[in-house]
BAGU-701166 format. One record per residue: residue number from 1; residue in one letter; y, x, z negated of N, C-alpha, C in turn. Coordinates in steps of 0.2 Angstrom, whole numbers, plus 5000, padded with zeros to 4 digits. Each point is the difference from the previous one (the first is absolute). Example, Ala and Ser with C-alpha at 12.3 -4.5 7.8 and 13.67 -1.06 7.14 Angstrom:
BEGIN
1:a:4972:5066:4961:5006:4996:5000:5006:5004:5000
2:s:5005:4998:5004:5006:5004:4999:5005:4996:4997
//
This chain:
BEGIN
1:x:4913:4840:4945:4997:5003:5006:4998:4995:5005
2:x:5002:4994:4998:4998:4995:5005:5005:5000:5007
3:x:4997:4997:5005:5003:4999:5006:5005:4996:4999
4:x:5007:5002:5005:5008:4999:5000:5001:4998:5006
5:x:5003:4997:5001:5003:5000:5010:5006:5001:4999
6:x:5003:5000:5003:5009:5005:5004:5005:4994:4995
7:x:4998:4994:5004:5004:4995:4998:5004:5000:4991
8:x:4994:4999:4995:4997:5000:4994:5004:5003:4997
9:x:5000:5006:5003:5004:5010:4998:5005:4998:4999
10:x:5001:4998:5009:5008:4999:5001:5004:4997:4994
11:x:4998:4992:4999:5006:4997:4994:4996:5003:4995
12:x:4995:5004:4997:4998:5001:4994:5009:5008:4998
13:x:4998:5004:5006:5005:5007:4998:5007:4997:5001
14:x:5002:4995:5005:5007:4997:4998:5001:4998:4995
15:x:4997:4996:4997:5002:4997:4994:5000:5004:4994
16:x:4995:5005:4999:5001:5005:4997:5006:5006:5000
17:x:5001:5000:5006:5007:5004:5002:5007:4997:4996
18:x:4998:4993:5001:5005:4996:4996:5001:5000:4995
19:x:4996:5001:4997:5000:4998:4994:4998:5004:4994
20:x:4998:5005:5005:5001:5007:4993:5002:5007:5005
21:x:5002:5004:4999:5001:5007:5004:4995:5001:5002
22:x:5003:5003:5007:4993:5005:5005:4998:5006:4995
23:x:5005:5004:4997:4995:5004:4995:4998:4999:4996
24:x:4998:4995:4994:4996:4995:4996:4994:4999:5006
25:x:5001:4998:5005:4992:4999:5004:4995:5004:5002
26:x:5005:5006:5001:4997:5006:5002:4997:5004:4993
27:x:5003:4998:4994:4998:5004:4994:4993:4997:4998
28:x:4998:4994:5004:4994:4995:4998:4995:5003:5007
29:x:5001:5003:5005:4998:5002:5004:4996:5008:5001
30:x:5002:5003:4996:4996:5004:5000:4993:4999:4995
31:x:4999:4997:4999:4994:4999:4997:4997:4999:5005
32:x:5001:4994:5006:4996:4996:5003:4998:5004:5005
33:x:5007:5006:5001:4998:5007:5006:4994:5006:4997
34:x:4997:4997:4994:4999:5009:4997:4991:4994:5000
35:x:5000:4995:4998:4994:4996:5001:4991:5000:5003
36:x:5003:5001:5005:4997:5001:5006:5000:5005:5005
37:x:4995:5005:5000:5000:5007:5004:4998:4999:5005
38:x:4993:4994:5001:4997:4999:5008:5004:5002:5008
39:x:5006:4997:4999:5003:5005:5006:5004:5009:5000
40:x:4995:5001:4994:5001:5007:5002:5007:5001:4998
41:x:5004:4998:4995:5004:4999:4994:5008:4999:5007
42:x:5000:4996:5005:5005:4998:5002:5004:4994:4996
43:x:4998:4995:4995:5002:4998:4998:5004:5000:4994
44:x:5000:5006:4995:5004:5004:4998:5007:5004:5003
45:x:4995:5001:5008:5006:5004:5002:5006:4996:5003
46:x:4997:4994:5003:5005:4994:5003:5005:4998:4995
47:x:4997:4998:4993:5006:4998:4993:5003:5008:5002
48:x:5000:5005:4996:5003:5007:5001:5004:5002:5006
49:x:4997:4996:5006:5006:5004:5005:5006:4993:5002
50:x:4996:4995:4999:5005:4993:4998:5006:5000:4993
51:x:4998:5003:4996:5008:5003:4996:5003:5003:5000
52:x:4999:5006:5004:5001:5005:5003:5006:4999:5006
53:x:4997:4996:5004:5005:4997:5006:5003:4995:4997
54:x:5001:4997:4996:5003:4994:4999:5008:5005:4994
55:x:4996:5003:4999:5007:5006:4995:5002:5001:5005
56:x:4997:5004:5007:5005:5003:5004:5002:4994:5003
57:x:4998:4996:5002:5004:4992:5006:5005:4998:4995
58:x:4999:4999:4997:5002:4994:4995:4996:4994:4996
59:x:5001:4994:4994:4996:4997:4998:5002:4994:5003
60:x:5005:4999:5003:5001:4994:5005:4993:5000:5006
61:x:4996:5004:5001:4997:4998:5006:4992:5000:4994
62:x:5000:4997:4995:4993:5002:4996:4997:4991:5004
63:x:5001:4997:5000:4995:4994:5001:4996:5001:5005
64:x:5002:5003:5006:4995:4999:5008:4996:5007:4995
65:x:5001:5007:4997:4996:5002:5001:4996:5000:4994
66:x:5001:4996:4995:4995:4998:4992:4997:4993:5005
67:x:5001:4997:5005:4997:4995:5004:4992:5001:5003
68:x:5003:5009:5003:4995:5004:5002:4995:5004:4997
69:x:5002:5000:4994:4997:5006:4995:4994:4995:4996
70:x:5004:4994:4999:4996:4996:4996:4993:4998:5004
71:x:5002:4999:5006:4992:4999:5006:4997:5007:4999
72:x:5003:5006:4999:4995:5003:5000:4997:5003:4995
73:x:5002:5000:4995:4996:5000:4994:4994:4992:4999
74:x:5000:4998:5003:4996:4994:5001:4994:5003:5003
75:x:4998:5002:5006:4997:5004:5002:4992:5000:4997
76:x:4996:4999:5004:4992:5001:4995:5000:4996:4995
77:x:4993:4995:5002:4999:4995:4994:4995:5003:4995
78:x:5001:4996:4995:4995:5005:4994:4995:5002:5001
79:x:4994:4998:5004:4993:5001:5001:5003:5005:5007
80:x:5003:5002:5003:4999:5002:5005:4999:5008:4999
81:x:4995:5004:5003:4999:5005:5000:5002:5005:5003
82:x:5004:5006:4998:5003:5007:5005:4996:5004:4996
83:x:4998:5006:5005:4996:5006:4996:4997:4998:4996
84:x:4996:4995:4999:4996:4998:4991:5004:4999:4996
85:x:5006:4996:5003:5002:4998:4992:5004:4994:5001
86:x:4999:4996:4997:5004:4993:5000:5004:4999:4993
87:x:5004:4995:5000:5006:5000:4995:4998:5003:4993
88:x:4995:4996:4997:4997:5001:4995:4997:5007:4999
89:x:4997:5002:5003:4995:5006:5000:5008:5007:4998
90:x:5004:4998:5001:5007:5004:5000:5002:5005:4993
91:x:5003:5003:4997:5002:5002:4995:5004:4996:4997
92:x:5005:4995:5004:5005:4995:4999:4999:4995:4994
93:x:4996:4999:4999:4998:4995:4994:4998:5003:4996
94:x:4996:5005:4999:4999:5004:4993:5008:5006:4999
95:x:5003:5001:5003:5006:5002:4998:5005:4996:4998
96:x:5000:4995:5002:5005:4995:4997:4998:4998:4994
97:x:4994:5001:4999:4998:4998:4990:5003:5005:4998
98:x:5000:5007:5003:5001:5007:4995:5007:5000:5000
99:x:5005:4996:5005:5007:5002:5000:5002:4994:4994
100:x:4998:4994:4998:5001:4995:4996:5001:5001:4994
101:x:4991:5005:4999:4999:5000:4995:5003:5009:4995
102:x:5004:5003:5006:5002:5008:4998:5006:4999:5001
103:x:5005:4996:5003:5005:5002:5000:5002:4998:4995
104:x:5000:4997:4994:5006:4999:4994:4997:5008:4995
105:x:4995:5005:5001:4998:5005:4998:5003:5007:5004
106:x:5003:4999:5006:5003:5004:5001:5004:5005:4995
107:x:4998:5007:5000:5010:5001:4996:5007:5002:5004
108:x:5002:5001:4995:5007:4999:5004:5000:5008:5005
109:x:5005:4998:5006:4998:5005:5004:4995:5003:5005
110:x:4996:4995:4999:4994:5001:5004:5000:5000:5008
111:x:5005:4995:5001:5001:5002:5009:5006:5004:5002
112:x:5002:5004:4993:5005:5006:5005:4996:5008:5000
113:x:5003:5003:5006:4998:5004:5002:4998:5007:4995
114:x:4994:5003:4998:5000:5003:4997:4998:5006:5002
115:x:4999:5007:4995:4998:5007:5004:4994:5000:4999
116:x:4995:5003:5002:4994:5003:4999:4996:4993:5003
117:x:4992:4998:4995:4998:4998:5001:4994:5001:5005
118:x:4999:5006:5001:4996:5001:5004:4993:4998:4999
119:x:4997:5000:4994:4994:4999:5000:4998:4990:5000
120:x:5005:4996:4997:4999:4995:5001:4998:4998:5009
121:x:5007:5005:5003:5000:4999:5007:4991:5000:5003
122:x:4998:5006:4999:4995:5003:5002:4991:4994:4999
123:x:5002:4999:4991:4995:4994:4997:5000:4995:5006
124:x:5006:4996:5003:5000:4994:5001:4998:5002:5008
125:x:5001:5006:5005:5000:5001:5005:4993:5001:5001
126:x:4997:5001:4995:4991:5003:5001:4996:4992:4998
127:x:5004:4997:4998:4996:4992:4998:5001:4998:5008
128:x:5009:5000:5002:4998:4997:5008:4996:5005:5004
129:x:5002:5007:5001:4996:5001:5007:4993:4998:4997
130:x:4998:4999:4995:4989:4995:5001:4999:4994:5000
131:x:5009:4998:5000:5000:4992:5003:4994:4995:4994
132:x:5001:5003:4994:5000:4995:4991:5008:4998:5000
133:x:5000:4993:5003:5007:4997:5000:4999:4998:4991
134:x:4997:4998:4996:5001:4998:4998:5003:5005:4994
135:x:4995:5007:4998:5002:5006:4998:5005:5001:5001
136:x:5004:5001:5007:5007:5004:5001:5006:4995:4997
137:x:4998:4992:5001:5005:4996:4998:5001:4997:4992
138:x:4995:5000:4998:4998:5001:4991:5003:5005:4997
139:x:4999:5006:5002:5001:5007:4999:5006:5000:4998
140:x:5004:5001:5009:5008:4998:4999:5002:4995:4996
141:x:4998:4993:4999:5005:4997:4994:5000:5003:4993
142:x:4992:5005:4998:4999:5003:4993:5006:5005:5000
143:x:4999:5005:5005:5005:5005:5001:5008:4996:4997
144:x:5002:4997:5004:5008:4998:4997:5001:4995:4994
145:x:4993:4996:4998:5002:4997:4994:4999:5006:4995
146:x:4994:5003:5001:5003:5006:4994:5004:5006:5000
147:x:5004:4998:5005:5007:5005:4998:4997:5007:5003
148:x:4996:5000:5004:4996:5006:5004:5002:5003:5007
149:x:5005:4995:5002:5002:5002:5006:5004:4994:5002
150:x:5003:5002:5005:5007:4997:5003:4997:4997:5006
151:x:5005:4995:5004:4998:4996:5003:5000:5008:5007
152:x:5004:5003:5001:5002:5002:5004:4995:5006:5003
153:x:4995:5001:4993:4995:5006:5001:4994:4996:5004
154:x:4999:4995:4998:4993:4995:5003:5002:4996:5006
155:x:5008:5001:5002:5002:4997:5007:5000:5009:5006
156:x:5000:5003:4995:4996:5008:5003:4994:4999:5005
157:x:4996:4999:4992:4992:5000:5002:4998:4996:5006
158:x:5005:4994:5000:4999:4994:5006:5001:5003:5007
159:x:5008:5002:5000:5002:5005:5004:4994:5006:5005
160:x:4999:5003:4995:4994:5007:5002:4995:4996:5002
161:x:4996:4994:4999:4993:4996:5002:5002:5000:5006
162:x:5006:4996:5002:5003:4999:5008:5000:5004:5003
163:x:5004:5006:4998:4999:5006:5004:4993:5002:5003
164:x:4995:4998:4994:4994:5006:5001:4995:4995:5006
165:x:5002:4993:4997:4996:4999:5007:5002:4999:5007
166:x:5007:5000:5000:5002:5003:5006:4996:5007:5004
167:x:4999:5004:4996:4997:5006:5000:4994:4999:5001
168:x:4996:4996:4996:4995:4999:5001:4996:4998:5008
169:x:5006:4995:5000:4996:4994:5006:5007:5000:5005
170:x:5002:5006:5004:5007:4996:5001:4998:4992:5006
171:x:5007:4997:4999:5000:4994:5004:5004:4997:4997
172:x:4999:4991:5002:5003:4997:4999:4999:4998:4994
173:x:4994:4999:4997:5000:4997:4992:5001:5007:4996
174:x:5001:5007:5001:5004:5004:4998:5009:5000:5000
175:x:5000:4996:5005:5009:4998:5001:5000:4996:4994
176:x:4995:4993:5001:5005:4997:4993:4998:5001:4996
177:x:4994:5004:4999:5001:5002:4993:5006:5002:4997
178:x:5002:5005:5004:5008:5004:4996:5004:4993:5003
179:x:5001:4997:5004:5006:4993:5000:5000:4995:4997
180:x:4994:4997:4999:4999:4995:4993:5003:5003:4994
181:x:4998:5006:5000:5001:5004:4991:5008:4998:5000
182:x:5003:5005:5006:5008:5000:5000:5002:4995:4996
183:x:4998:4992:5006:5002:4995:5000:5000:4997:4991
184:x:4996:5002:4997:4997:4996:4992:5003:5004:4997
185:x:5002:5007:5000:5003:5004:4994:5009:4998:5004
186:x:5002:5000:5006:5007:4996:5001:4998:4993:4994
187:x:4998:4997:5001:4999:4991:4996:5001:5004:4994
188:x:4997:5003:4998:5000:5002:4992:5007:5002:4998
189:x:5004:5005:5003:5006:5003:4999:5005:4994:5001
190:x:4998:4995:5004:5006:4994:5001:4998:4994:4994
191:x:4993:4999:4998:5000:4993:4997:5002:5002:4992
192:x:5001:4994:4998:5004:5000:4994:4995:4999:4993
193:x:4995:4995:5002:4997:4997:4993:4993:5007:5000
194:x:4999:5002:4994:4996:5004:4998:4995:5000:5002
195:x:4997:4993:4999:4993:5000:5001:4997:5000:5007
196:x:5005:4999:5004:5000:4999:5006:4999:5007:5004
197:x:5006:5005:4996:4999:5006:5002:4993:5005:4996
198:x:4997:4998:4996:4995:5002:4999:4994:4998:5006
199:x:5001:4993:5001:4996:4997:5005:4998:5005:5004
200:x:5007:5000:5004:5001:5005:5006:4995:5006:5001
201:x:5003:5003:4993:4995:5007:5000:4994:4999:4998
202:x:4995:4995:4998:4994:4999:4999:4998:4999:5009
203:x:5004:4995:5004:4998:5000:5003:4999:5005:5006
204:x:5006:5005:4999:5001:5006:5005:4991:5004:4997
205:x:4999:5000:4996:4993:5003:4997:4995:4998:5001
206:x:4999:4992:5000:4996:4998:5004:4998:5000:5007
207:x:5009:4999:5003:4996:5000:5008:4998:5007:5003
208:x:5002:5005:4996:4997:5005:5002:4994:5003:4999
209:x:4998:4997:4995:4992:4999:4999:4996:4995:5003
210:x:5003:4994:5004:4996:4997:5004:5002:5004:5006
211:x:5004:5003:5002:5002:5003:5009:4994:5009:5001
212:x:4998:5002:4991:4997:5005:5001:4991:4995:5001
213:x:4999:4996:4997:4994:4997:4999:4997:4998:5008
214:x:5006:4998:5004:5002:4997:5009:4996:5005:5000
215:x:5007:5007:5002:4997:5004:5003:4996:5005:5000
216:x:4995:5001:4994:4995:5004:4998:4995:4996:5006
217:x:4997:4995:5002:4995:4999:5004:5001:5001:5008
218:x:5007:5004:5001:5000:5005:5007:4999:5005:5000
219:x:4996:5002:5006:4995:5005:4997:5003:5006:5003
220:x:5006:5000:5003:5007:5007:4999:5002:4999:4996
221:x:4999:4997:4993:5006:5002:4993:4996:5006:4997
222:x:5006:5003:5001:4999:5007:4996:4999:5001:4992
223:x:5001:5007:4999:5000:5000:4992:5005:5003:4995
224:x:5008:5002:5006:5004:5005:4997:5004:4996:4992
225:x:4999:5002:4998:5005:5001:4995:5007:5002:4998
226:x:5004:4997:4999:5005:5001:5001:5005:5005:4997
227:x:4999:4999:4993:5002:5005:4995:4996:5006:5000
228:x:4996:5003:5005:4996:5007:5003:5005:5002:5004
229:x:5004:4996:5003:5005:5004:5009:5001:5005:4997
230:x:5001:5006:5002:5003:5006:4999:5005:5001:5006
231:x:5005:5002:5002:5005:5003:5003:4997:5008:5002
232:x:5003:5001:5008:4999:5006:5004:5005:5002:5001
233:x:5000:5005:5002:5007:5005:5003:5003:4994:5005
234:x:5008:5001:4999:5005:4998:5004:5006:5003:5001
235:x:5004:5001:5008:5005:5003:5000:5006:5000:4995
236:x:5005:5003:4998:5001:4999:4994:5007:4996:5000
237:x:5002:5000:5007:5006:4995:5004:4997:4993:4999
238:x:5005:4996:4996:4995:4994:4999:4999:4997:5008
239:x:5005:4999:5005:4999:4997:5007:4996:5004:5003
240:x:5001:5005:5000:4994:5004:5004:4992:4997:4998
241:x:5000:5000:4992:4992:4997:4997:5002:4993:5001
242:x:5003:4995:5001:5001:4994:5002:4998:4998:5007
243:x:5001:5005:5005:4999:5000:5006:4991:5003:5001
244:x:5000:5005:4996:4992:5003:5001:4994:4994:4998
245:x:5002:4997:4993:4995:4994:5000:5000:4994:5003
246:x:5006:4999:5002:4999:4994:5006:4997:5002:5005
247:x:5002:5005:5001:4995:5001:5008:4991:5002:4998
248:x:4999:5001:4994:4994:5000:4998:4996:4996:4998
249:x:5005:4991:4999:4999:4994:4999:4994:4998:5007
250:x:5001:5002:5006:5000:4995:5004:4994:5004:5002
251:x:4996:5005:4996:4993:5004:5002:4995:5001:4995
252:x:5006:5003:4993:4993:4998:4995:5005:4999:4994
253:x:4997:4992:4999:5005:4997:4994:4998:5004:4994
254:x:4994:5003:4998:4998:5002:4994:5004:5005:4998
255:x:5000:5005:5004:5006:5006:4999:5004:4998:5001
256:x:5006:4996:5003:5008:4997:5000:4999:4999:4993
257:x:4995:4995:4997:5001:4999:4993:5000:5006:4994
258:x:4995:5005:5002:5002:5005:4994:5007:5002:5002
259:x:5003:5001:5006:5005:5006:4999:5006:4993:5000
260:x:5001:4994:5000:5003:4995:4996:5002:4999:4994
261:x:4993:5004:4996:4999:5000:4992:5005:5007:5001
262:x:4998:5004:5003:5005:5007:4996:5008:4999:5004
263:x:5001:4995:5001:5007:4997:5005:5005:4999:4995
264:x:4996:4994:4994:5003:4999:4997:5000:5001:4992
265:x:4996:5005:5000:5000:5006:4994:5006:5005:5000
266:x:5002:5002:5008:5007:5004:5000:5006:4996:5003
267:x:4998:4995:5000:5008:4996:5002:4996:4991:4997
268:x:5001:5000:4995:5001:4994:4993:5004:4993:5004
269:x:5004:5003:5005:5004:4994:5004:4998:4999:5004
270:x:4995:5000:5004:4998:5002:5007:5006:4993:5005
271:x:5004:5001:5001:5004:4997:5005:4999:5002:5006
272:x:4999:5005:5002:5002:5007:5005:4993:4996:5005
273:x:4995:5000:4995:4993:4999:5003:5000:4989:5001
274:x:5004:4996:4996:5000:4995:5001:5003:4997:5006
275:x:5003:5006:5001:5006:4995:5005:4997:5004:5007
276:x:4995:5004:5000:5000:5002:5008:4992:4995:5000
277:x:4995:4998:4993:4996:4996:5002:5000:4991:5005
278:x:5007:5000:4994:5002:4993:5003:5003:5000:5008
279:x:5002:5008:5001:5003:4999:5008:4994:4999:5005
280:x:4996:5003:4999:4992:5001:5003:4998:4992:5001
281:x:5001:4996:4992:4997:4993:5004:5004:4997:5002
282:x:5007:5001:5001:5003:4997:5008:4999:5002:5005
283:x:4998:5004:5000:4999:5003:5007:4991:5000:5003
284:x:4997:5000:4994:4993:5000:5002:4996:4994:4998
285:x:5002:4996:4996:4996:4996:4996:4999:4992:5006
286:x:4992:4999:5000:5001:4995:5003:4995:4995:4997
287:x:5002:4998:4994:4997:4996:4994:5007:4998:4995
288:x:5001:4993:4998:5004:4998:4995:4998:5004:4993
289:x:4995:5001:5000:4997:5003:4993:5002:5007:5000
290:x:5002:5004:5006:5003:5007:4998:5006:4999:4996
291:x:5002:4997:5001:5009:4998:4997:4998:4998:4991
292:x:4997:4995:5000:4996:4996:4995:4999:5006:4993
293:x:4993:5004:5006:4997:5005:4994:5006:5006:4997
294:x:5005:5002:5005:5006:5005:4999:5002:4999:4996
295:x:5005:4993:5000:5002:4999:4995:4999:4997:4993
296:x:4995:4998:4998:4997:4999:4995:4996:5007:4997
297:x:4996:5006:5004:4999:5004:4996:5009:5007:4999
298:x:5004:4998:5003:5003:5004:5000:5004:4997:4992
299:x:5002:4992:4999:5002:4997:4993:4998:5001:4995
300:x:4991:5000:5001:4995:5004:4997:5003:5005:4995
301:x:5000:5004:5005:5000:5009:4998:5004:5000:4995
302:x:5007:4997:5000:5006:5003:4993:4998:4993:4996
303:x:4995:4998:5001:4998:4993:4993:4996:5003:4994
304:x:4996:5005:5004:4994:5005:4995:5003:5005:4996
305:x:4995:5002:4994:5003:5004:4998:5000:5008:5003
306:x:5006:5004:5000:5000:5007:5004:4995:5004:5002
307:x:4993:4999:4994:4996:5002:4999:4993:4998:5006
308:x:5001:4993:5003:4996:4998:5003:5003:5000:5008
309:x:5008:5002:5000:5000:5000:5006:4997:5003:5008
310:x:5000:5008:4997:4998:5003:5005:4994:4994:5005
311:x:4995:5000:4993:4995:4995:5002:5004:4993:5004
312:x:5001:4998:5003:5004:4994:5000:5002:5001:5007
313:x:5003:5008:5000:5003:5001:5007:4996:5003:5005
314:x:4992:5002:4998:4993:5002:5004:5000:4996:5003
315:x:4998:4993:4994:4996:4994:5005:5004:4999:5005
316:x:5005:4998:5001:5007:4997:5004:4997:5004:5007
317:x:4997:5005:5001:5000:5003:5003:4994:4998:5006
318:x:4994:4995:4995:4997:4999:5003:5001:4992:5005
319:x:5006:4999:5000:5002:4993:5005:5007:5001:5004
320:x:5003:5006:4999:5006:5000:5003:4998:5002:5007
321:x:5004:5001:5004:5000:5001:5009:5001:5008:5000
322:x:4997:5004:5003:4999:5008:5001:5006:5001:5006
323:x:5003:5005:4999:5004:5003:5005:4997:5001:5006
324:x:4994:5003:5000:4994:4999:5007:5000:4995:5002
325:x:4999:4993:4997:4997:4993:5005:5006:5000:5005
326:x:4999:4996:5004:5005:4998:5007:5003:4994:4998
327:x:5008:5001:5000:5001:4995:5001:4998:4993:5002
328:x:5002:4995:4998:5000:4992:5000:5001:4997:5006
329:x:4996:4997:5004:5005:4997:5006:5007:4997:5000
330:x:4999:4997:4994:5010:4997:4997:5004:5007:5002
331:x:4999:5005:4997:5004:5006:4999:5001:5002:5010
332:x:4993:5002:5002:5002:5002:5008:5001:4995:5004
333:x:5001:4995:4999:5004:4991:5005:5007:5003:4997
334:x:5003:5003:4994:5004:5000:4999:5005:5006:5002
335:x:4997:5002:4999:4999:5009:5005:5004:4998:5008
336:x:4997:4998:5002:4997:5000:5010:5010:4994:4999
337:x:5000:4994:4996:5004:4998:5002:5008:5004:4999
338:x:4999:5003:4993:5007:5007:5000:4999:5005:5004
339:x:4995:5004:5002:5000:5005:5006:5007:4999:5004
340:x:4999:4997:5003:5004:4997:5008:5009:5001:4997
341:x:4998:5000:4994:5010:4998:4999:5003:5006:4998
342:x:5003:5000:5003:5004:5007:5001:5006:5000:4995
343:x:5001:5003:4994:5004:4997:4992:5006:5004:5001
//
């Protein structure tokens, strides 16, 4: 955690590049991204969206941007306070004992996807929403050392946390909550060494029990629950019900979310409703985070199990762009300059 300057970085990640492969650096890297939440879990999502780009660029251009990545998981020195909590005060040290000392107890199978599970989900998501990190993240390594539940059921419960405090509190530390998460359960699907991906998911457990613990002291966080949504009447055309909740987005998110819930009850794919969401943030979104929150809850949604998605696709409801808002000054500059052309 100690202070680094640019130069230091610089020969430290070439020489590293040299000398062993960029994805050997990047496999020792998500730990350092899952460590520290103080920025509101950008650091997770920087490694996550840094592999991501480097699959799609290539690995030839991995040095300027492991150059870059490595300063910013640097970021905050140990004593330094965000929200009340400084390095130490974090769940990152007491889960690193539990991944050490659990992972050669794992059984076989543990991090593939499994059916059911619903009530481990449920155990672990009622330890985060009361923000007992230590409950939720104890609990979970019990759950899968004794052969009680699969990796996939407890990356559920993490999932639903993020969702609910979006719901809760919408905003910005509701955006990353559901982005951080993405970013930690992407790291767990790519990293290789077990304990690491154990890591991960203690960690996704943890920071959503320090993100509920944040925003419990704002005094608009709500109380909804997330496993209560019930679904309401919707046209029975899924574009038609696709068009009605988005325009209901933009007036009262609480109902776009119930009839969200029953969106994705009678259409399990909901494409139909994903793709006219995403046209709304090009056209209306005037925040990088609209883009951010879309596509990570939309990742989301086919990660969970079936059972939880409905839920999955309510909350989405409460950060996407309404067919009502006004377009973006980008979209009408761009507007005014096509008018004129006669095609």
């Amino acid at each position: 955690m100690e202070a680094w300057d640019e130069e230091r970085a610089d020969r430290a990640i070439a020489a590293l590049v040299r000398s062993r492969g960029a994805h050997e650096i990047v496999e020792g890297l998500w730990r350092y991204g899952a460590r520290d939440y103080r920025n509101i879990g950008h650091k997770a999502i920087f490694v996550a969206n840094s592999w991501r780009t480097l699959e799609t660029i290539g690995w030839q251009h991995a040095e300027p941007t492991l150059r870059s990545l490595v300063l910013g998981l640097l970021d905050f020195g140990v004593k330094e306070k965000v929200n009340g909590y400084a390095y130490e005060d974090q769940c990152y040290l007491p889960n690193l004992a539990r991944a050490r000392q659990a992972a050669a107890k794992l059984p076989p199978g543990w991090a593939e996807k499994g059916d059911g599970g619903a009530s481990a989900t449920k155990q672990i998501l009622a330890a985060i929403r009361e923000a007992k990190t230590d409950e939720a993240c104890g609990g979970t390594v019990d759950l899968l050392t004794k052969g009680e539940a699969r990796a996939s059921s407890l990356w559920d419960a993490v999932h639903l946390a993020a969702g609910e405090l979006m719901m809760r509190l919408p905003g910005i530390l509701g955006v990353h909550a559901v982005t951080s998460i993405n970013a930690l359960h992407y790291a767990f699907r790519v990293a290789g060494n077990p304990e690491t991906r154990l890591l991960l998911l203690l960690q996704g457990t943890g920071w959503m029990s320090q993100f509920a613990s944040v925003m419990k002291q704002n005094n608009s966080f709500g109380n909804t629950d997330i496993t209560d949504v019930e679904g309401v009447d919707i046209p029975a055309a899924a574009e038609e019900a696709a068009a009605e909740i988005l325009a209901l987005v933009s007036s009262d998110r609480a109902s776009a979310a119930r009839k969200a819930f029953r969106y994705a009850q009678k259409n399990p794919e909901p494409s139909c409703f994903q793709r006219a969401a995403q046209s709304l943030i090009f056209t209306k979104s005037r925040d990088v985070h609209d883009y951010k929150y879309a596509a990570a809850i939309f990742e989301d949604y086919a990660l969970v199990d079936p059972a939880w998605r409905p839920h999955m696709l309510a909350t989405a409801a409460y950060n996407l762009r309404g067919s009502q808002s006004p377009d973006s000054p980008l979209t009408e500059r761009a507007r005014d300059v096509v008018r004129p052309l006669k095609l």
